[in-house]
Backbone as a printed PyTorch tensor [residue, N CA C, xyz], in Angstrom:
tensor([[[  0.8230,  -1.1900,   0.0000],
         [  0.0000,   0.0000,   0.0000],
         [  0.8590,   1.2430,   0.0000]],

        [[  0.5130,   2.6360,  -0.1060],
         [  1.1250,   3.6720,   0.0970],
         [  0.2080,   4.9090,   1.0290]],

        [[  1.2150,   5.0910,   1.2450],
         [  1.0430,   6.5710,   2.7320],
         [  0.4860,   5.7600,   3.9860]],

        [[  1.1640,   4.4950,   4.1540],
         [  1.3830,   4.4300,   5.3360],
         [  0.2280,   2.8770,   5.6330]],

        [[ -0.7860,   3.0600,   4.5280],
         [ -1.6130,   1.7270,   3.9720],
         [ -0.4300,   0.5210,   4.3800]],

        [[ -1.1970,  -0.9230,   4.3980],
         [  0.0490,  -1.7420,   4.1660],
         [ -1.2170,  -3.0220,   3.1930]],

        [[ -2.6070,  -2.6090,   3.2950],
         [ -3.0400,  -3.5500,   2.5100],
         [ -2.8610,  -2.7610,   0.4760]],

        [[ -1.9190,  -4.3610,   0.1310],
         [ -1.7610,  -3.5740,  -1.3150],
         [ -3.0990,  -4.3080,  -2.2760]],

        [[ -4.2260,  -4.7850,  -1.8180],
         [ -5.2850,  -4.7070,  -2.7940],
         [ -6.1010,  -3.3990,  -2.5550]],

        [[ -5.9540,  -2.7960,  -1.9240],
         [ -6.4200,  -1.3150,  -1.7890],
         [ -5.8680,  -0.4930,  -1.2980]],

        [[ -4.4540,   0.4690,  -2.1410],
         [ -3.4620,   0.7260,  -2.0510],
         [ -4.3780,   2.8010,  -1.9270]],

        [[ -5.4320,   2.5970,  -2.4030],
         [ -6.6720,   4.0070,  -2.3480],
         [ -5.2330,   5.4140,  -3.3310]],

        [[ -4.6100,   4.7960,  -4.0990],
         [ -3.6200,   5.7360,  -4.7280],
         [ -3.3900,   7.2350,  -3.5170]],

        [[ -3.0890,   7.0280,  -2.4620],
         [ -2.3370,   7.6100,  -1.5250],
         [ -0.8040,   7.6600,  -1.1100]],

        [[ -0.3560,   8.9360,  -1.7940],
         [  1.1640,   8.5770,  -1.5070],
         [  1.2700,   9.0090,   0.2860]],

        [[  0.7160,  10.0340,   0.7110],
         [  0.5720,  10.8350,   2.0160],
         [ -0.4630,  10.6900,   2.9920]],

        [[ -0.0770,  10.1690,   4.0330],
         [ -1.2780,  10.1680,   5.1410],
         [ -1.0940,  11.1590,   5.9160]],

        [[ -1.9670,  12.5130,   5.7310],
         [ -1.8540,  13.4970,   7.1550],
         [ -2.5570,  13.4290,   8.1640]],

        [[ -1.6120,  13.3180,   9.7670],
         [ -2.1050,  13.1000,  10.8150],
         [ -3.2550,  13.9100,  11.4630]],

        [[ -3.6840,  15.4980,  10.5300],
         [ -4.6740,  16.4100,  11.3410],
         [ -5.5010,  16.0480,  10.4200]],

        [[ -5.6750,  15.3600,   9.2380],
         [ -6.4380,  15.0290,   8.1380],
         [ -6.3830,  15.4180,   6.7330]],

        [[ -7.3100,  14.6390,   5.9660],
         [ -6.6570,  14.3260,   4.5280],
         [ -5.5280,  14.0240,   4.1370]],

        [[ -4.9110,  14.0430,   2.9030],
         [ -3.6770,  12.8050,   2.5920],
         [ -3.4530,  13.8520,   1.0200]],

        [[ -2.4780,  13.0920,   0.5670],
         [ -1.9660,  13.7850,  -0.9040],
         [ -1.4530,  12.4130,  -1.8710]],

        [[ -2.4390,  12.4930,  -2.2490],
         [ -2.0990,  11.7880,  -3.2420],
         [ -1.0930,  11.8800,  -4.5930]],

        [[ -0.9930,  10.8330,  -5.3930],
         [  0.1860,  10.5770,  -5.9380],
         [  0.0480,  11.2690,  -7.1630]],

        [[ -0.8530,  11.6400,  -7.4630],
         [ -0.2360,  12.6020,  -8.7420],
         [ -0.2400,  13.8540,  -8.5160]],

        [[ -0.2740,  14.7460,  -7.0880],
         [  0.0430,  15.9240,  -6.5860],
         [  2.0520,  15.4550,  -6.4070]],

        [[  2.2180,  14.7630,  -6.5620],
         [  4.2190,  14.6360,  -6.5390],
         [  4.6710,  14.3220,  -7.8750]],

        [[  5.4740,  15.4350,  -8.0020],
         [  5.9960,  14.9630,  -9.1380],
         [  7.7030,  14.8840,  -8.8970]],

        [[  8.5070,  14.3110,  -9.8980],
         [ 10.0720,  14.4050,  -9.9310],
         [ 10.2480,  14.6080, -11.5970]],

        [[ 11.9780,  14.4880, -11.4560],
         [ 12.3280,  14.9760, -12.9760],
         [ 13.9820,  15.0490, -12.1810]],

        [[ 14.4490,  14.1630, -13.2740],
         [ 16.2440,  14.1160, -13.0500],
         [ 16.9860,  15.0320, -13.9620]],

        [[ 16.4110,  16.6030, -14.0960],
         [ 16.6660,  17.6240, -14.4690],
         [ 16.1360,  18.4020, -14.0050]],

        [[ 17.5750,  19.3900, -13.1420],
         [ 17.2560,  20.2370, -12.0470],
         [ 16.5610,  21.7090, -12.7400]],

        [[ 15.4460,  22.4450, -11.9850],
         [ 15.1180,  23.9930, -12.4330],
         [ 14.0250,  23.7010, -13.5130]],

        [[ 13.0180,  23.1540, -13.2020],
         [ 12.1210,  22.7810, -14.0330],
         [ 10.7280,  23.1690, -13.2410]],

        [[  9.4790,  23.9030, -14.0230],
         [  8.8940,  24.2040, -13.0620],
         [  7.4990,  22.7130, -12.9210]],

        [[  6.9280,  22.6410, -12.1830],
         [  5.8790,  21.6130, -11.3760],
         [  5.3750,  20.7780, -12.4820]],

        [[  4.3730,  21.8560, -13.4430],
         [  3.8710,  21.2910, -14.5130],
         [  4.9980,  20.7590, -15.8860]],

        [[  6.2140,  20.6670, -15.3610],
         [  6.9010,  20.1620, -16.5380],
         [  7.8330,  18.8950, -16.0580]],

        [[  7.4150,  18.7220, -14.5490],
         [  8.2120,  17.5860, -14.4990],
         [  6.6490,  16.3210, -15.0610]],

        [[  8.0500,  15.0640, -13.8340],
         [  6.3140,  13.6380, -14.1410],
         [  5.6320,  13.4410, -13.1010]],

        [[  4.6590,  13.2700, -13.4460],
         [  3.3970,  12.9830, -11.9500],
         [  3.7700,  11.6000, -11.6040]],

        [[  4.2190,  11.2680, -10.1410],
         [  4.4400,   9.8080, -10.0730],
         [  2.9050,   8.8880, -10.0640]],

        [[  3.3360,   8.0010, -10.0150],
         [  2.7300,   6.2270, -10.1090],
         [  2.8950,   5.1050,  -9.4460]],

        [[  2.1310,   4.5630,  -9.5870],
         [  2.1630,   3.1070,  -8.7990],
         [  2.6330,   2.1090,  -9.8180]],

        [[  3.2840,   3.0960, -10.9100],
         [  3.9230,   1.6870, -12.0170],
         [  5.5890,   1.9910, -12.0450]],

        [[  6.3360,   0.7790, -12.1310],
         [  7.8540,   1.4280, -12.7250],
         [  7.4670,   2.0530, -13.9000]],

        [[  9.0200,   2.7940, -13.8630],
         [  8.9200,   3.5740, -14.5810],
         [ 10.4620,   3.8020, -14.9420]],

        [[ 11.2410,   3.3850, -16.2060],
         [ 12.3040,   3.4630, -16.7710],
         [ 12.8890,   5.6420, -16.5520]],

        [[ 13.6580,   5.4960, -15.7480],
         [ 14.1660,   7.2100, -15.6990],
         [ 14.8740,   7.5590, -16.2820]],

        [[ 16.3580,   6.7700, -17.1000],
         [ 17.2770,   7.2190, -17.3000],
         [ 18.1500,   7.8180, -16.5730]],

        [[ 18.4520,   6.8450, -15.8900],
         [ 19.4740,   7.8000, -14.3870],
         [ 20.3900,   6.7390, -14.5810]],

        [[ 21.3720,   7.3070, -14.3870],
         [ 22.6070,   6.7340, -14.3880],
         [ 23.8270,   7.1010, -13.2500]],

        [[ 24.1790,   5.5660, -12.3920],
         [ 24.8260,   5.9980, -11.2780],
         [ 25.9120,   4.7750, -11.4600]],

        [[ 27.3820,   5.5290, -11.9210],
         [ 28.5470,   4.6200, -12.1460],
         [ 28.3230,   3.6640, -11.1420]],

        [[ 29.1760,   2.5030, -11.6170],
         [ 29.3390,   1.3050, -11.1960],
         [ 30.7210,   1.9760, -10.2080]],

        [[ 30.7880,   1.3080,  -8.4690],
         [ 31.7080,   1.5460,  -7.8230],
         [ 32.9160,   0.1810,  -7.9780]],

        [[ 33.9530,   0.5510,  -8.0820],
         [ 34.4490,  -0.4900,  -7.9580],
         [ 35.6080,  -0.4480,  -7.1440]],

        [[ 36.0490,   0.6700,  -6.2870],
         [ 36.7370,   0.6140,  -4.9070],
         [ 36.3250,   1.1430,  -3.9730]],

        [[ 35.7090,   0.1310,  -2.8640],
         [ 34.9640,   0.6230,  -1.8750],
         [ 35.6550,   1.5930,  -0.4990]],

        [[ 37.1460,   2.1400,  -1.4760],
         [ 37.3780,   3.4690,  -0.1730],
         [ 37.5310,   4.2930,  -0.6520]],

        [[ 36.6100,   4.3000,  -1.8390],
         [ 36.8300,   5.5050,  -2.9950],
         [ 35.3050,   6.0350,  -2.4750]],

        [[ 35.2270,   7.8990,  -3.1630],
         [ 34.0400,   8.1240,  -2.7550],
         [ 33.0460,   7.8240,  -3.1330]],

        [[ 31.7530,   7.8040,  -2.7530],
         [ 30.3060,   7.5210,  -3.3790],
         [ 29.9410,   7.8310,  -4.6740]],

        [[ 29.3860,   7.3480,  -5.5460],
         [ 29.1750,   7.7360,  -6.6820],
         [ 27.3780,   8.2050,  -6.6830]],

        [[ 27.1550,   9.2760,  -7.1520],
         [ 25.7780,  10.1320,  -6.5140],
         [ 25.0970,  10.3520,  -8.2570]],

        [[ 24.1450,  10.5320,  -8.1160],
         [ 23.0940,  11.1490,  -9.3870],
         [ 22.0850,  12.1380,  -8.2430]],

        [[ 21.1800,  12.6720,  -8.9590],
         [ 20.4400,  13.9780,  -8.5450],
         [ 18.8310,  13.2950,  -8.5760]],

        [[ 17.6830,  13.1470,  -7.8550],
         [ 16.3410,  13.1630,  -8.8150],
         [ 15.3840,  14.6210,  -7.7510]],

        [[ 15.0680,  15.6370,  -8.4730],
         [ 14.2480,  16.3760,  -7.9400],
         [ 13.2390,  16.0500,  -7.8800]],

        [[ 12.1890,  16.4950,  -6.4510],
         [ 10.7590,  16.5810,  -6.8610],
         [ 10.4210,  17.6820,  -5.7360]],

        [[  9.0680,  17.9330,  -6.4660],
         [  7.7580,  18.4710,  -5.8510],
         [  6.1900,  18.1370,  -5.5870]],

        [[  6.2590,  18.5620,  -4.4340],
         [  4.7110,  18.5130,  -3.8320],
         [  3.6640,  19.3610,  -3.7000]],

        [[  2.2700,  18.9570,  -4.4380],
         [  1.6190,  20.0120,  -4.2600],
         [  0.9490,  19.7820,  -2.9400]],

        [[  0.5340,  20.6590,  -2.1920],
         [ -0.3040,  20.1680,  -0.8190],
         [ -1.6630,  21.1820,  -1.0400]],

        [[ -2.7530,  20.2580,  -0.9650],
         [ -4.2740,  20.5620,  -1.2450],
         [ -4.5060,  21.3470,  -0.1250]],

        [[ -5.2450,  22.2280,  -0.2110],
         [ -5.8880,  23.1860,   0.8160],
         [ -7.2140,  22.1310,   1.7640]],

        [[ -7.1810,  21.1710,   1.6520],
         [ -7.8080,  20.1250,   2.6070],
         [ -6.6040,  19.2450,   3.5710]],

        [[ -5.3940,  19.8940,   3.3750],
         [ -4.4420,  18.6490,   4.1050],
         [ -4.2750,  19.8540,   5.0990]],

        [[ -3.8450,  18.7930,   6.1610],
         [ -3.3680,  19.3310,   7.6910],
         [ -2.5020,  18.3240,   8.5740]],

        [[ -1.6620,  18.9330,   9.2840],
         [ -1.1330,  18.5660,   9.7300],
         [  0.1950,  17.5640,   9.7470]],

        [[  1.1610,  16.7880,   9.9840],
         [  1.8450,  16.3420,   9.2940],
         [  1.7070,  15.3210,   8.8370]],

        [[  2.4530,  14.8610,   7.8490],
         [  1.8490,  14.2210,   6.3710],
         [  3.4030,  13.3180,   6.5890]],

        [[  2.7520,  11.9210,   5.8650],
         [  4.0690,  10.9300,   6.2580],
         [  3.7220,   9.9120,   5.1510]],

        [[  4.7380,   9.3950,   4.4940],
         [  4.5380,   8.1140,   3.2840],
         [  6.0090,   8.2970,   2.7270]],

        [[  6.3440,   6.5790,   2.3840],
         [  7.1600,   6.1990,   1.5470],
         [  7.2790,   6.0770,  -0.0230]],

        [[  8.7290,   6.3020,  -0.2560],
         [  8.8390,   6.6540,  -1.6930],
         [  9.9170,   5.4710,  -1.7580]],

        [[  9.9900,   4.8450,  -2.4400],
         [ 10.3790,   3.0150,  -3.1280],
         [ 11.7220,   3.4570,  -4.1990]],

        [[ 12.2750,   3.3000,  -4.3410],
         [ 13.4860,   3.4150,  -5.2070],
         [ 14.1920,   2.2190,  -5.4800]],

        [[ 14.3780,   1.5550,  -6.8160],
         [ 14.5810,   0.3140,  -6.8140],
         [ 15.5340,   0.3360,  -8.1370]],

        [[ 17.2180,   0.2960,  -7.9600],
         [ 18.1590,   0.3470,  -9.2330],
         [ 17.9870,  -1.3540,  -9.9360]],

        [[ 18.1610,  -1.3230, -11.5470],
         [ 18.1180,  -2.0700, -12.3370],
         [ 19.4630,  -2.2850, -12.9670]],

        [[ 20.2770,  -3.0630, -12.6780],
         [ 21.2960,  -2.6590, -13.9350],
         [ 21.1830,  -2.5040, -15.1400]],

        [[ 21.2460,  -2.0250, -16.2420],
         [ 21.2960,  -2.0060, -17.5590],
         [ 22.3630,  -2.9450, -18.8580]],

        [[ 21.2910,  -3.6420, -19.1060],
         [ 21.6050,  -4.9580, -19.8720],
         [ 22.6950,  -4.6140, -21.0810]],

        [[ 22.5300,  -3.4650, -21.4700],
         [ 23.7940,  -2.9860, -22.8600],
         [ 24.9620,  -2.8820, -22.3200]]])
């Protein structure tokens, strides 16, 4: 489930559960792995993967430093939400087969 749900046959497309009431759902968040972009031009997230094109070198000496990529986002918050607002965001790397 999401925003805090844990049954996933009725996941109610909630990314946000707010504790004074109402919630924010998932297509009020968006991201975009290109920084300075305004709201309506990034992507509205989903409950589907979704191929990004992000690319984060392969490490191959572990006392070398971290190897980092960027993903921005934003939230819109509805004039019905209150209070603080809590939910997980899933991030899951693929290697790339080429």
């Amino acid at each position: 489930g999401y925003g805090g749900t844990t049954d996933s046959d009725n996941p109610d497309n909630l990314s946000m559960i707010c504790a004074a009431g109402g919630n924010i759902s998932m297509e009020h968040e968006k991201y975009s792995i290109t920084g300075g972009l305004g709201y309506g031009s990034m992507v509205t997230l989903n409950n589907e993967s979704t191929a990004m094109g992000f690319t984060i070198e392969v490490k191959n000496n572990d006392t070398a430093i971290n190897h980092l990529n960027t993903t921005y986002w934003m939230i819109y918050i509805p004039a019905s939400v209150s209070g603080f607002c809590n939910g997980t965001l899933e991030f899951v790397g693929q290697e790339n087969p080429q």
